[in-house]
C-alpha positions as CSV (number, residue, x, y, z in Angstrom):
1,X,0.0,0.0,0.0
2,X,3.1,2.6,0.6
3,X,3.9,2.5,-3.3
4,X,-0.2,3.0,-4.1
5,X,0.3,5.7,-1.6
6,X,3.6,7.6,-3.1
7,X,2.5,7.2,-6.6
8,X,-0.7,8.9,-6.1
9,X,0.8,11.5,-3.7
10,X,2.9,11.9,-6.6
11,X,0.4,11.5,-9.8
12,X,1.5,14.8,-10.9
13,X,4.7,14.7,-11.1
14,X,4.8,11.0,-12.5
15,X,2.3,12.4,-15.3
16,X,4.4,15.2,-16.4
17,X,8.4,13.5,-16.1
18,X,6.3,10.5,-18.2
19,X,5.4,13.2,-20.9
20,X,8.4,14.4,-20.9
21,X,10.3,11.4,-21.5
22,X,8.4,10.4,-24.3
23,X,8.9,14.0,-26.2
24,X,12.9,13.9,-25.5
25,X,13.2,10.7,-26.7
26,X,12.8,12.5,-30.3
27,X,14.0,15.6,-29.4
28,X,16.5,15.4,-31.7
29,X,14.5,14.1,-34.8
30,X,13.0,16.2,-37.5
31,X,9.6,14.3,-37.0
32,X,9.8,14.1,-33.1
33,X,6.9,11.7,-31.6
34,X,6.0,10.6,-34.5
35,X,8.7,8.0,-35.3
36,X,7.8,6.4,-31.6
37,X,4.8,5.6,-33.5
38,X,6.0,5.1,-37.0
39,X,8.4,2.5,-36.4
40,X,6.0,-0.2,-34.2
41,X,3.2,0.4,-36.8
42,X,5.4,-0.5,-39.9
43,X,6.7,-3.5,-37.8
44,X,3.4,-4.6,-37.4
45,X,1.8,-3.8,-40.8
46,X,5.3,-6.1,-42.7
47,X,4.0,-9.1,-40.3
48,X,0.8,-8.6,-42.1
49,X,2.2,-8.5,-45.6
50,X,4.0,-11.4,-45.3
51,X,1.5,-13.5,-43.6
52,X,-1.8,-12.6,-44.7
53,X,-0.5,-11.7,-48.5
54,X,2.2,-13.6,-49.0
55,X,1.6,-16.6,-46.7
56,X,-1.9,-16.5,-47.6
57,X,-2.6,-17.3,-43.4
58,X,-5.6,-16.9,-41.8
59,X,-7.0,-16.5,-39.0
60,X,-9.3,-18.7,-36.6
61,X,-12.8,-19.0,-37.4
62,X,-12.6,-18.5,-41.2
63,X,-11.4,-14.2,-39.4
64,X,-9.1,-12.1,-41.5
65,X,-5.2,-12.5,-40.3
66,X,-5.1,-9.3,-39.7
67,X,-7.8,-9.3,-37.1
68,X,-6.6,-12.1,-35.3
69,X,-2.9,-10.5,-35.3
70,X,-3.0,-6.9,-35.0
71,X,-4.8,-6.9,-31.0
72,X,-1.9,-9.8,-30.4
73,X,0.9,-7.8,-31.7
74,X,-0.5,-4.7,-29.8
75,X,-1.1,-6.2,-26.9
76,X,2.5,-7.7,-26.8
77,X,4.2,-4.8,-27.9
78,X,2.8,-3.0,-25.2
79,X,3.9,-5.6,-22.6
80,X,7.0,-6.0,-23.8
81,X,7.8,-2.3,-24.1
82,X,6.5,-1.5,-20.6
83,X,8.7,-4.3,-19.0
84,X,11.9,-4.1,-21.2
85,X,11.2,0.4,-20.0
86,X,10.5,0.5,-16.9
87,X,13.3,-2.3,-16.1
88,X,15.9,0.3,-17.0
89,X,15.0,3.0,-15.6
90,X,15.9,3.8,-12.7
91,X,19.7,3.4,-14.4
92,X,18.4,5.9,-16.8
93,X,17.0,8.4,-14.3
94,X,19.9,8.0,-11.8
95,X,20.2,11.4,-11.3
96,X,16.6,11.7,-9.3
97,X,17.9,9.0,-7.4
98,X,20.6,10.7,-6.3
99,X,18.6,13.5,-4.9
100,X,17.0,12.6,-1.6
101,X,13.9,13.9,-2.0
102,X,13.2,12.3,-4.7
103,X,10.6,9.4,-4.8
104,X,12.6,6.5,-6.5
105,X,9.3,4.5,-6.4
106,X,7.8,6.4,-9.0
107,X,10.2,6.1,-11.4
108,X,9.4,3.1,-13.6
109,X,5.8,4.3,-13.4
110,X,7.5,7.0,-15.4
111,X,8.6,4.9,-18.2
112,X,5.5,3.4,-18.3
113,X,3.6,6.0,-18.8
114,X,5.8,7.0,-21.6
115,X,5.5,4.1,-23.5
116,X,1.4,4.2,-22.7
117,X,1.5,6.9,-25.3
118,X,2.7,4.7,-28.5
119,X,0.3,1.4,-26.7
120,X,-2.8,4.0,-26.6
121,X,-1.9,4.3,-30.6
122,X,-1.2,0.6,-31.6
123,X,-4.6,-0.1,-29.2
124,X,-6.0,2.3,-31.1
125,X,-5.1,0.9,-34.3
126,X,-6.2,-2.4,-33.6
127,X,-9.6,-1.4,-32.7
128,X,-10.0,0.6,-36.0
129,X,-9.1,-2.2,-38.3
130,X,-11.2,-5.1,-36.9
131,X,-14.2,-2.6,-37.3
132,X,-13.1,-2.0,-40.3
133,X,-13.8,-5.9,-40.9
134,X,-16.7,-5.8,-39.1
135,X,-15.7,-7.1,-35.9
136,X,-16.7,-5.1,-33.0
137,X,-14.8,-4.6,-29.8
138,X,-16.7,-5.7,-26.3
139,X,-15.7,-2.2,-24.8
140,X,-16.3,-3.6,-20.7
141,X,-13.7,-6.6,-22.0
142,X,-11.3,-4.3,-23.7
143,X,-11.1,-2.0,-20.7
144,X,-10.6,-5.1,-18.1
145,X,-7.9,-6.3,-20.5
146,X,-5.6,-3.1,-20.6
147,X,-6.4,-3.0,-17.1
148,X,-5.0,-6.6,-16.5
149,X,-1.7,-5.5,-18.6
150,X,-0.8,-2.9,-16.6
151,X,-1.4,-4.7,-13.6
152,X,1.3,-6.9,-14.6
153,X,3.9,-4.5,-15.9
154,X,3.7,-2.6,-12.7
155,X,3.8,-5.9,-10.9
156,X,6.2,-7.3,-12.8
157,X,8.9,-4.2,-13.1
158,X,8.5,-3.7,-9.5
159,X,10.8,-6.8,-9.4
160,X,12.6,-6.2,-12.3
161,X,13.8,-2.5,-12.2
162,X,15.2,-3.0,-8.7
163,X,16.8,-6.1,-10.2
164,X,18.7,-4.4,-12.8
165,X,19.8,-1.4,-11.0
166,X,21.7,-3.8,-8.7
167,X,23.1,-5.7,-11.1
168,X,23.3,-4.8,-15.0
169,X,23.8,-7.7,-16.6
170,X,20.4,-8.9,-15.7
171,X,19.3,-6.1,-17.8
172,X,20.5,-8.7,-20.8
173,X,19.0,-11.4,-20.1
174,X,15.6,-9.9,-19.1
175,X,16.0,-9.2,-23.5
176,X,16.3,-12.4,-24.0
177,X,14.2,-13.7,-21.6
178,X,11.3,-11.5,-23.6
179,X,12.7,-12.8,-26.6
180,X,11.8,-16.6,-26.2
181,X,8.4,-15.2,-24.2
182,X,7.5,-13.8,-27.7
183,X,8.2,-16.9,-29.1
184,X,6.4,-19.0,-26.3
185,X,3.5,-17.0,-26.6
186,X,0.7,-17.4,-29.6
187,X,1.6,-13.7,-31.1
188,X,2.0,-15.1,-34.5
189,X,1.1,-18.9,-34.1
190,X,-2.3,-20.7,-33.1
191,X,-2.9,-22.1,-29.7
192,X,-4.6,-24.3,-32.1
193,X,-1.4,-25.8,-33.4
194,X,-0.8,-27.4,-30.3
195,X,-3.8,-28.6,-29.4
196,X,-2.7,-32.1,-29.7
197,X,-0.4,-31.5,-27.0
198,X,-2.6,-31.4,-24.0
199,X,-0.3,-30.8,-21.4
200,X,1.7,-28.0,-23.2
201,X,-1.3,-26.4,-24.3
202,X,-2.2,-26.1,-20.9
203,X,0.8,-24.7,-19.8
204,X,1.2,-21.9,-22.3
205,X,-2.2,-20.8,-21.5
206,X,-1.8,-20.1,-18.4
207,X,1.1,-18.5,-18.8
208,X,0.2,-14.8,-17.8
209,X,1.2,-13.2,-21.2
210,X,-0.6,-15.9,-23.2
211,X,-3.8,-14.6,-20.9
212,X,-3.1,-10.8,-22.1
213,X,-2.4,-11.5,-25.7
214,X,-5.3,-13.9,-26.6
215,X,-7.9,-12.1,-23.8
216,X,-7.6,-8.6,-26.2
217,X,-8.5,-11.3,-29.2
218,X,-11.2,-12.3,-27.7
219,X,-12.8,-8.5,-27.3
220,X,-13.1,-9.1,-31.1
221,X,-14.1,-12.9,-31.5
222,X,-17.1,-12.8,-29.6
223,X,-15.3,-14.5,-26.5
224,X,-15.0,-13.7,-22.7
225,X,-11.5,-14.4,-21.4
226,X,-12.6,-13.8,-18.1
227,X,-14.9,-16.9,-17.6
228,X,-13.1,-19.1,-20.2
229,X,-12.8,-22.7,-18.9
230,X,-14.4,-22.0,-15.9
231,X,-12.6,-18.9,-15.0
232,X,-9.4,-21.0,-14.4
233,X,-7.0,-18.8,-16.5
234,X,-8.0,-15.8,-15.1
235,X,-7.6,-17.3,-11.5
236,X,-4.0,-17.7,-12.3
237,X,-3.3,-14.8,-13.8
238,X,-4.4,-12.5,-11.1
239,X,-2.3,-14.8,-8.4
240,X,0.4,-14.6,-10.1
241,X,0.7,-10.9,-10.5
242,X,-0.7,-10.3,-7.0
243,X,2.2,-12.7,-6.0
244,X,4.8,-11.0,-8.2
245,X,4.0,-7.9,-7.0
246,X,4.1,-8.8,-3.0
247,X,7.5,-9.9,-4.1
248,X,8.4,-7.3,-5.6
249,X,7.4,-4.7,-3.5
250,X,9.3,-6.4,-0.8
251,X,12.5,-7.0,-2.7
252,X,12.3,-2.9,-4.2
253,X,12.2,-1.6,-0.5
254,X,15.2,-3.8,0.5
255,X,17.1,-3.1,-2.4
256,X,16.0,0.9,-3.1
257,X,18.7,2.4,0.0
258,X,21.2,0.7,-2.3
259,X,20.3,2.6,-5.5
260,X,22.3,5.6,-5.1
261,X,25.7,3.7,-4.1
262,X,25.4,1.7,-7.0
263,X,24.5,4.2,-9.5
């Protein structure tokens, strides 16, 4: 509750450094902001090229590819994004650290926030070209689903960024930890294609990222995430961010007196 506490004490503040990070980012660019959303939308628009022209895939359900890829992609681009973020910075801002007044807990909140503003976009995106197809967003579903995601950045990257201020290298391997997530996680494959495979189909889907990516599917498919198989996904995935969290809250406070001697 202290960190719910100091991040609304300090909503204010977090808003504004959050805005500002995203503008300096491309200070230094003739087209500013916009390549922080240029670059993730042409990344996802050559996946649908070569899969849904070229490849000729499609989706489940006789849906477009695109429909079924486009809230995947976003979803993990914006998970991805916000933990790879908000891992590093407390390294990146080490000069608030340094000042004692300063509430270090706030600071990957920062980088979230900053990265919110390209996720609000590829969300945004998403939405716009399933209706374009003709399939309509549940609206209470979408909302519960970004919700969810956030609640597991911030869970997660309360573990994370306290992780790699202490010790660098772990900055690495959280990239390629991500990496093979991507890759374990039905982004751009089928949880269909496994099906067979009872026991690892299981397990991937109820891993919490396979909950986020196919729960902001199913805002378009005419699915409920929330009470799929009985409610048993989403039983896990709120444990284990509540449990990530609690752990990482616990080891952020032991770690954050450190922060300035390190940095």
């Amino acid at each position: 509750m202290e960190f719910i506490k100091t991040l609304w004490k300090n909503r204010k503040l977090t808003w504004q450094l959050g805005k500002n990070d995203f503008k300096n980012r491309f200070a230094n660019t003739t087209l500013g902001s916009i390549w922080g959303f240029l670059s993730p939308f042409i990344f996802m628009l050559m996946y649908v090229i070569v899969f849904q022209f070229i490849f000729k895939q499609g989706g489940p359900d006789g849906a477009p590819y695109v429909v079924w890829f486009m809230p995947g992609m976003a979803m993990w681009m914006t998970v991805n994004d916000g933990i790879i973020g908000a891992s590093n910075s407390i390294r990146g801002y080490s000069y608030l650290v340094k000042k004692v007044v300063f509430p270090v807990d706030v600071i990957p909140i920062i980088s979230i926030i900053a990265n919110s503003f390209v996720a609000i976009f590829l969300f945004a995106i998403a939405i716009v070209v399933c209706m374009l197809f003709k399939f309509m967003p549940n609206i209470l579903l979408t909302i519960y689903i970004i919700f969810a995601a956030y609640a597991f950045i911030i869970s997660v990257t309360r573990l994370t960024s306290a992780i790699c201020t202490l010790v660098p290298d772990f900055s690495n391997l959280l990239g390629i930890i991500m990496q093979l997530c991507f890759w374990l996680t039905p982004v751009v494959w089928n949880l269909s294609q496994i099906a067979n495979h009872h026991t690892i189909s299981k397990v991937i889907q109820s891993l919490p990222l396979t909950y986020l990516v196919t729960g902001f599917r199913s805002c378009f498919m005419g699915e409920n995430i929330i009470t799929a198989n009985n409610g048993l996904y989403t039983i896990i995935f709120w444990i284990v961010t509540i449990l990530l969290y609690i752990w990482g809250n616990y080891i952020f406070k032991k770690s954050k007196k450190d922060f300035a001697d390190v940095l």
